[in-house]
C-alpha positions, 0 to 999 in steps of 0.5 A: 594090478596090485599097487606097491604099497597103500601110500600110493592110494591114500586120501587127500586128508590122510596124504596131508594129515601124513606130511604134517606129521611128516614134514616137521621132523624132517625139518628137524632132522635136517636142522640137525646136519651140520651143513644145514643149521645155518640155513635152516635155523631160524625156522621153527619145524612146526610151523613146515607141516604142508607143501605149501608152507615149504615156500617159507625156506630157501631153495638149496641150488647144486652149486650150493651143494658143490661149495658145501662139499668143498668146504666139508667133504664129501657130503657138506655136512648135509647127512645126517649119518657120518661118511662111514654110516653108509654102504656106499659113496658115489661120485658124479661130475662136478665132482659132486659126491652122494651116499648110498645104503644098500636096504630098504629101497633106499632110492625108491626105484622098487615103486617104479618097477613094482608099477611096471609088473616087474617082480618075483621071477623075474631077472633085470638085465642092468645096464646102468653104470656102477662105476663112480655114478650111483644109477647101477646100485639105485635099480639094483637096490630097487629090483632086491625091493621087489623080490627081482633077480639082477644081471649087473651088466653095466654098458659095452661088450655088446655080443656078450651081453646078447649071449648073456641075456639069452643064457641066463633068460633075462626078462627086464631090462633097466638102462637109458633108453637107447641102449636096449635097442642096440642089444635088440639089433644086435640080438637080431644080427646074431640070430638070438631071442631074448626074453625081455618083455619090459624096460625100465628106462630113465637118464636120458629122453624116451622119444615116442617112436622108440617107445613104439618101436619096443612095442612092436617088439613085445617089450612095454617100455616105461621111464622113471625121473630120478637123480643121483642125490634124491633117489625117484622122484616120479614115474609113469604107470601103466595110464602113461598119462604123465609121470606120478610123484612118488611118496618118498619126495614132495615136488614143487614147480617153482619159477626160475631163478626163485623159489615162488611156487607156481600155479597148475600147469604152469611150466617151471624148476622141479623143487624137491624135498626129501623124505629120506631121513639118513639125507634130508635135502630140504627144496632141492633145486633139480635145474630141470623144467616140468609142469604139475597136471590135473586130477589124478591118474586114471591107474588109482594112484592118488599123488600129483602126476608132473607132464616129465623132463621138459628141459632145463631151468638154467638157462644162463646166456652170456649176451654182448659179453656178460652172463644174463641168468634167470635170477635177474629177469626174476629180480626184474619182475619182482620189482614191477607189481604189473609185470606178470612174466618177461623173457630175454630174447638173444639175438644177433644183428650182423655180427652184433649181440642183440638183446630184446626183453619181452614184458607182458604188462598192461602199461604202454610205455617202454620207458618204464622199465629201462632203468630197472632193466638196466639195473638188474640185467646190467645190459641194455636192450630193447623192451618190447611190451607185450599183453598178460598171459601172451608169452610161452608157457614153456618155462623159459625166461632166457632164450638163445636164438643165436646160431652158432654154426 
């Protein structure tokens, strides 16, 4: 199939010769936000003109938007627009408050529906909420970007929405995952066909079996990762071979709790920086764990693919009464040139907290790390010493083995 755009084929001298151009007036843009001068000012914009040198600036943490926020709402002075230069304010939980505009595929979701042949003539039954949260107007902005009918449906009301589907021929759906089998099951209890033979799915996990069992109904199901403060950040096209960057976003995996960049393959945080020029969040911390893949996607699509969600990076835990978070085992680390990983393990001993920190290190001696553990943990706990590369390549560094029930 034809592709959205050329951005999605382009060399890798010309997707690096673009994001020099790129990157450094991002920079300066975001520099000019009033939320984001402080944080940014020491750095010369020139000197950002690559991925890699990204590593150069400090990660921005959600709990650093949600302070900023507080303290100059509703955006923490991190857009470059004012409140009312845009179509749209959105609340999610926290609260935490984003902008939206209505033109230009401003959250990108248009590349993702493009990938999944969704087009002219075609008519996308939303079920993404568009009340408060912003996920109902990022596919109805995405579905206007590519030329698509929509049906604002929202969730509820199930026996309507069958009704509404067959009367009106809706061919796609856009929603979480689980929610379309619902009004496919209760299609099938009405007795009624529906025409909908694509989903468009994001928000929550795509297991295997349902994505089969919407084959076996004549329904290609694909999912998009994408969050309400940067719009798309990668999605799956038709090579279902892990989920491709989109353009508008660069996405670094960092280790949890830093901002270190980590090789391929190599599970860690999603650190995104965007390209959107009314809201330039610059190494945005998305909590959420993934890895980058190899190559390049067998579909033609030459930008970095990530494996998808695999889980979260905030993995604080409360051991024998006091918070272990992820900065602190990376403080740890940091502090000890062999030390290559280490994972906290919690578990329980009768009705007592245990706390085991496992080190791969080449070292013998245990004793070696108790103090700066002490130190930078502010617990005790058993240090086992393990070889290089022995731990998961999971992301974790904390883990909970407790049963709480």
């Amino acid at each position: 199939m034809s592709h959205f755009d050329t951005l999605e084929t382009r060399s890798a001298d010309q997707r690096a010769a673009d994001l020099a151009r790129a990157l450094p007036e991002q920079i300066a843009r975001a520099q000019a936000a009033p939320g984001q001068a402080e944080r940014l000012a020491a750095i010369d914009p020139a000197s950002i003109d690559s991925p890699a040198s990204l590593s150069l600036l400090p990660v921005l943490r959600k709990s650093d938007l949600v302070g900023a926020q507080a303290a100059a709402a509703p955006f923490g002075g991190l857009s470059v627009l004012p409140v009312h230069g845009f179509e749209h304010v959105f609340q999610s939980p926290g609260p935490i408050y984003e902008p939206g505009r209505t033109a230009n595929d401003w959250w990108r979701i248009g590349r993702f529906l493009h990938a999944l042949s969704i087009g002219q003539g075609d008519i996308v039954h939303n079920c993404f909420s568009y009340h408060f949260v912003p996920a109902g107007m990022m596919f109805e902005n995405g579905a206007r970007a590519v030329g698509a009918a929509v049906f604002p449906a929202g969730t509820g009301q199930t026996e309507l929405q069958v009704r509404a589907a067959a009367d009106i021929g809706t061919t796609a759906y856009a929603g979480t995952p689980d929610y379309l089998k619902i009004i496919l099951d209760k299609a099938d209890a009405m007795g009624v066909k529906l025409s909908i033979t694509r989903a468009a799915v994001g928000g929550g996990a795509l297991f295997p079996s349902l994505r089969q069992e919407y084959a076996d109904r004549g329904v290609t199901c694909r999912q998009c990762y994408a969050t309400a403060d940067l719009g798309n950040i990668a999605y799956e096209s038709e090579a279902l071979e892990g989920m491709i960057v989109d353009e508008g976003v660069i996405v670094e995996i960092v280790r949890p709790g830093t901002g270190d960049p980590l090789p391929e393959g190599e599970v860690g945080e999603v650190v995104v920086t965007s390209l959107n020029p009314d809201y330039p969040l610059i190494r945005f911390a998305t909590g959420d764990l993934s890895a980058v893949m190899p190559g390049q996607s067998p579909c033609g699509r030459t930008n970095i693919r990530i494996k998808g969600w695999m889980g979260r990076a905030d993995q604080t835990t409360k051991i024998k009464g006091m918070f272990v978070r992820p900065e602190q085992v990376a403080a740890f680390v940091s502090r000890h040139e062999e030390v290559s990983r280490a994972r906290v393990v919690a578990s329980r001993e009768g009705e007592m907290d245990v706390m085991t920190v496992l080190i791969e290190t080449r070292a013998a001696n245990p004793k070696l790390y108790e103090g700066t553990l002490l130190d930078t943990l502010k617990l005790r706990g058993k240090v086992e010493l393990v070889p290089p590369g022995t731990l998961p390549n999971d992301g974790k560094v904390i883990e909970d083995l407790r049963q709480y029930d």
